[in-house]
N, C-alpha and C positions, 0 to 999 in steps of 0.2 A: 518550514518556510525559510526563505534567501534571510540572511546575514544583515542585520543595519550596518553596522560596522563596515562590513565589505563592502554595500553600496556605498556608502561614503564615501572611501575608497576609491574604489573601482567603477563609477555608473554608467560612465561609456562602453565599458568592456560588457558590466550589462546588459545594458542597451541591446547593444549590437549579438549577444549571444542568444538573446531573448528573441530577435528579429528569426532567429533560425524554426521558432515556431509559428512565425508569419503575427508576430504581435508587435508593436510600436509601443515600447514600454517608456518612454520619454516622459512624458507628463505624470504619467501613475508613479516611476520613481523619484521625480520632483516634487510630489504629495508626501512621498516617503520622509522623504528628506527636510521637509518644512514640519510635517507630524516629529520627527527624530527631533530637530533641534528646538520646536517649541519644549519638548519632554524632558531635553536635557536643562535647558535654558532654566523650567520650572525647578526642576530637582534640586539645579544648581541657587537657586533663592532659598525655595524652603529646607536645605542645608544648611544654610546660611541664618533664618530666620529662629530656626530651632537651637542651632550654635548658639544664637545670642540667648534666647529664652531660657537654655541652661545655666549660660554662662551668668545671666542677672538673677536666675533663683538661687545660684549659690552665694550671691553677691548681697542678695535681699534675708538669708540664715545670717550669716556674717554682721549686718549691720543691726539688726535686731539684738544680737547679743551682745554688742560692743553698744547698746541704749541709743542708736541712730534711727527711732522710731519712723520722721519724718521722709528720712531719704530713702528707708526702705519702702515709703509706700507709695512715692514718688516711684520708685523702683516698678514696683508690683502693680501700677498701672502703664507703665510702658510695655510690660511683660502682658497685661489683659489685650493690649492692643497686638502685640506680638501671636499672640493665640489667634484670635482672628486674623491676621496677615495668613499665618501658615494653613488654618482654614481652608481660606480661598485659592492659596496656593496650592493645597494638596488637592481641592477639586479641577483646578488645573488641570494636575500634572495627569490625574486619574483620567481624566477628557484626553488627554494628549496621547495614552498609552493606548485608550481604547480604541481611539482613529488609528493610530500606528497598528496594531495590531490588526484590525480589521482590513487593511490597507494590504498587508504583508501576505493574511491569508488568500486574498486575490492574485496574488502571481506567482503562478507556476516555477519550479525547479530550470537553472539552466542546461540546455542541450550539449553534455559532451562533444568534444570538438570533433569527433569523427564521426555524430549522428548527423547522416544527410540532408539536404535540404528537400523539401515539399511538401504538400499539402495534404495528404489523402493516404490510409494504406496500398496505392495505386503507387508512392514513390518510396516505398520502404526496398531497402537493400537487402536481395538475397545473398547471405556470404555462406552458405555450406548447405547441401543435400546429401544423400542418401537411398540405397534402396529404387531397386526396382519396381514402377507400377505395374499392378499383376491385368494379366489380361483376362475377363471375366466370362463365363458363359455365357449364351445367347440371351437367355431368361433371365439374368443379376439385377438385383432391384436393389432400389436406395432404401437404409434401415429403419425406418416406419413402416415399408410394406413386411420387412422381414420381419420385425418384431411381432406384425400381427400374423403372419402366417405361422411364428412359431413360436405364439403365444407366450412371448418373453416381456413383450413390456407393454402397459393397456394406457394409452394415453386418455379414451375419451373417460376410463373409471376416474382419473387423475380429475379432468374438467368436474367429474360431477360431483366430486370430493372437497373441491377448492376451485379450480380455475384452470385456465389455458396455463401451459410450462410446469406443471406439476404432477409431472408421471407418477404410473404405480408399476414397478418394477415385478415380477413374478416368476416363480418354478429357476429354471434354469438361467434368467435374467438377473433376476435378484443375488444367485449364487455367484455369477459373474461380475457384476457390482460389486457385492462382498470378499471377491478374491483380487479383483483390483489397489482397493484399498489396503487391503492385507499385502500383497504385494509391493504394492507405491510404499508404504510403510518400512517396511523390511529393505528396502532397497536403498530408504536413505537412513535408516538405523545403522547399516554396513558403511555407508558413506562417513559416518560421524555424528550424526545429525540425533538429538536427544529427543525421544519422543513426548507429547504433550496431551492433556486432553484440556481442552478450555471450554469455557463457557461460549453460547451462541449469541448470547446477546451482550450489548458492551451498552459503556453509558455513554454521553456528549464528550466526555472528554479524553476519552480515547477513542472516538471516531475525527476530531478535535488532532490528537497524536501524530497518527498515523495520514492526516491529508484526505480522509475521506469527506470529511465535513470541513469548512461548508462546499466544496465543489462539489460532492456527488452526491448530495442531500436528497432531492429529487431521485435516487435512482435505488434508495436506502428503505428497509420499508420502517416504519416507528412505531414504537408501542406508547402510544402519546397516556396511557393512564399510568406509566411508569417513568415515561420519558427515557425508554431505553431502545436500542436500533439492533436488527436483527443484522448479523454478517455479512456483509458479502464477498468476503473472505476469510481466510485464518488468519492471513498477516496482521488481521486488525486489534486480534485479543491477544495474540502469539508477541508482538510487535510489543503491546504496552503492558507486558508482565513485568517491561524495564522503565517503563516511565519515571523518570526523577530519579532513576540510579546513577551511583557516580560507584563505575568497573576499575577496577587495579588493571593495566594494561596487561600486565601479566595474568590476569584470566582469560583474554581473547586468543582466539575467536570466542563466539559463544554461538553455538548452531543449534538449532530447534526444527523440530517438523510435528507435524501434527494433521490431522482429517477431522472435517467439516463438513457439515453440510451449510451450502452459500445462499445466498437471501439477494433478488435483484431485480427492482420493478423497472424494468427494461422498458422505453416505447414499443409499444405493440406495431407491429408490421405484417407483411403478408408476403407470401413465396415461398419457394424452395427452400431456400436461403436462411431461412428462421423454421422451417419444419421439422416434428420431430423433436431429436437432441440437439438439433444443432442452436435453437436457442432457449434458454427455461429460467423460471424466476427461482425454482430452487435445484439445486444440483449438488452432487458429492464434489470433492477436491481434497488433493491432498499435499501441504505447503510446507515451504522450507525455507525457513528465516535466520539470518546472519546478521550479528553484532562483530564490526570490525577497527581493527585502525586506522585510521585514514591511510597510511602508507601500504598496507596491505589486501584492500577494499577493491583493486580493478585487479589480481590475482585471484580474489576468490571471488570475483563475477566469471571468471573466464572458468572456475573449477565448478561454478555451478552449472555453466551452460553442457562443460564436459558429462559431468555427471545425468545431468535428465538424457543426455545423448548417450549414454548407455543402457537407459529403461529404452530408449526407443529402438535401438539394434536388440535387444530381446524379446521385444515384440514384435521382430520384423515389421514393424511396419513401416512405409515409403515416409520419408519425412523433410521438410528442410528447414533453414534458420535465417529468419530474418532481420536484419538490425533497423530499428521503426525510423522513419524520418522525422522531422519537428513536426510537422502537421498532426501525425499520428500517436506524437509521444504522450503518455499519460502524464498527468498536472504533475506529478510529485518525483516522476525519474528523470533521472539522468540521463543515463542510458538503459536501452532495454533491446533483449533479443527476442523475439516470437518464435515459438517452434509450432509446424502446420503439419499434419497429416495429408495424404492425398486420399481424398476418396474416390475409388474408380465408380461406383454407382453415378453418384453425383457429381463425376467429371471436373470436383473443384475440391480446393485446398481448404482445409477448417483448420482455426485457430483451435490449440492443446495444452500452451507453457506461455508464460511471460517470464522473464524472466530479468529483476532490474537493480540496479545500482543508483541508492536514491543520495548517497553520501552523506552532507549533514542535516539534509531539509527535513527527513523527518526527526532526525536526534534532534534540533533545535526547537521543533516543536514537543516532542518528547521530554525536555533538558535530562538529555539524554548522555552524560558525558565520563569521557577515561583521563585516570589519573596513572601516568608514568610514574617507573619507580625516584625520578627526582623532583615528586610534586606539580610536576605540570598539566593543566587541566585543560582539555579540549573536547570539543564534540565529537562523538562517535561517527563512525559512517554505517548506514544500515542498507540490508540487500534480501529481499525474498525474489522466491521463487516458485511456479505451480511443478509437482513434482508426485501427480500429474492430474487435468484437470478430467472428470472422466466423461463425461456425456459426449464430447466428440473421440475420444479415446475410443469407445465404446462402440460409438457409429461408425470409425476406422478398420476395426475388429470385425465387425457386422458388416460390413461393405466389402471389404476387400480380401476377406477370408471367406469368401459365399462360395459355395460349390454344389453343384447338381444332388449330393448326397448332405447337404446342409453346411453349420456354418462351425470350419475346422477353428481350434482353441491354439493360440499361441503356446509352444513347448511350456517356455516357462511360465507358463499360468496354470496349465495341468494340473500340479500339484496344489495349488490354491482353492479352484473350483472342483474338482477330485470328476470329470470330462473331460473329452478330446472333442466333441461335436453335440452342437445344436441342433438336431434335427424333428 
């Protein structure tokens, strides 16, 4: 979450940066700011109040032992009423932090200054492509017919197992899953990145952490007899293995990756467009998380985008990068790139990578924060990335590697799935 402090500050700058996600933050950071200062205002009494309460119990020992029975008890009912005073001040102050806080979780991270402005994935900026769209046979079909023709992935066993979005993967599909991951893996283990294996389910308070809750609550599925929420990502257990750490600057970066399978009760839709892989409530992924210092935090955004753009030139596959406008920015980034596959089946681009720079929104909901080597304490800035998310990965592979004699395997995956073709 944004900074009290900084609003304080800065609100107009706010304001106005917050406008770049088409919101009118005016009045919601004037709540801020009335919640802030009643909180300070209370703290600042019952400070005050508890001062004095010390200062006359030591004052009421004192008199007692010098035979001032009277005055101390004179004392000791200023102090009863002092007790009550702080009482009601401390339930105050606790009303005061819980509106503030609640208040804060409602607004979104601000838009980097170079994130464009508009409404919709319709005004995100294309800044870099790649790769040639291949030109398909006469007969090339989009990878739901492919997977059934070559009995790689059984969606309706998925529906009668659980539900729509819950493939079952098989034979040659399954192994191709499996060498994905293994790959995705290996690729950012070479990059630096330390691998992890976390739990799937987290509790309130690092869904809390991380920004997912309360904005994506609704999208979360819950284990309401545990009160625990299934992932719908890495970032979210990978992310709060540091919650309430305070890092020595000199241990940064700290780089993590780790595979998942992701959790995401999506609104159900109908079309193309959600058919198949291209939309599912559970899906593999495989993520890469960065702990930075604020001054080195838009460098290693720029080394993350490098990096997934080298799994995607060994996968030959056609790709490009888009940097999201405000409309389409996610609650908690800053900035963020999208990397899109082109599927020549389906004659359209599928999201693969997010890829974002969230600075200190989520460390401060995290308190998340680094100590330089002269004791100075600040908030971290933190940065994940999908690397890589595979269901449209997959249907990329399957689309665009199709060929009359079946469906050829990227070089570099050969060695993972131990095939060259799906046929």
């Amino acid at each position: 979450m944004l900074e009290v402090a900084q609003i304080r500050e800065h609100k107009d700058a706010f304001v106005k940066a917050l406008q770049k996600r088409n919101i009118d933050a005016t009045a919601l950071l004037d709540q801020v700011l009335v919640a802030d200062e009643t909180r300070r205002t209370s703290q600042s009494q019952l400070d005050q109040v508890l001062a004095d309460s010390n200062k006359f119990s030591k004052e009421i020992g004192m008199l007692f032992k010098n035979g001032e029975a009277q005055k101390a008890n004179l004392l000791k009912e200023k102090t009863a009423g002092l007790k009550e005073q702080s009482k009601g001040l401390q339930e105050q102050l606790n009303e005061a932090s819980e509106t503030l806080k609640k208040l804060l979780f409602t607004i979104p991270n601000i838009p980097h200054e170079s994130v464009p402005e508009g409404n919709s994935d319709e005004d995100n900026e294309e800044v870099f492509r790649k790769g040639d769209i291949p030109t398909l046979h006469d007969n090339a079909q989009p990878h739901w017919e492919l997977a059934k023709k070559y009995d790689i992935i059984d969606f309706e066993l998925g529906t009668k197992i659980t539900g729509a979005g819950f493939p079952v993967y098989k034979g040659k599909g399954a192994r191709l899953q499996r060498a994905l991951i293994s790959y995705f893996l290996d690729k950012n283990a070479a990059a630096g990145y330390t691998e992890y294996q976390v739990p799937h389910l987290v509790n309130e308070a690092s869904g809390y952490g991380t920004g997912q809750l309360p904005d994506k609550e609704g999208q979360m599925y819950h284990v309401t007899g545990d009160d625990l929420y299934l992932i719908p990502t890495a970032e979210v257990p990978v992310t709060n293995m540091f919650r309430g750490d305070m890092i020595a600057a000199s241990d940064l970066p700290i780089t993590c990756t780790g595979y998942t399978p992701c959790f995401r009760r999506e609104a159900g839709s109908y079309g193309a467009h959600v058919r198949g892989l291209n939309r599912l409530h559970q899906f593999d992924k495989v993520e890469i998380v960065r702990v930075e210092h604020p001054d080195n935090s838009a460098a290693a955004l720029d080394g993350m985008v490098a990096h997934v753009k080298t799994i995607l030139d060994e996968l030959e596959l056609p790709y490009r990068i888009l940097r999201l406008c405000g409309g389409d920015l996610g609650f908690t980034a800053h900035l963020t790139y999208d990397f899109e596959v082109f599927s020549t089946a389906q004659d359209r681009w599928l999201e693969i990578s997010s890829v974002s720079n969230f600075q200190t929104f989520q460390a401060n909901r995290l308190k998340l924060r680094i100590k330089d080597k002269d004791g100075k304490k600040m908030l971290a800035h933190t940065l994940n990335g999908s690397a890589l998310a595979l269901p449209r990965v997959l249907a990329g592979i399957l689309e665009n590697c199709q060929t009359p004699e079946g469906i050829k395997i990227p070089k570099a995956l050969v060695p993972y799935c131990g095939f060259e073709l799906i046929d």
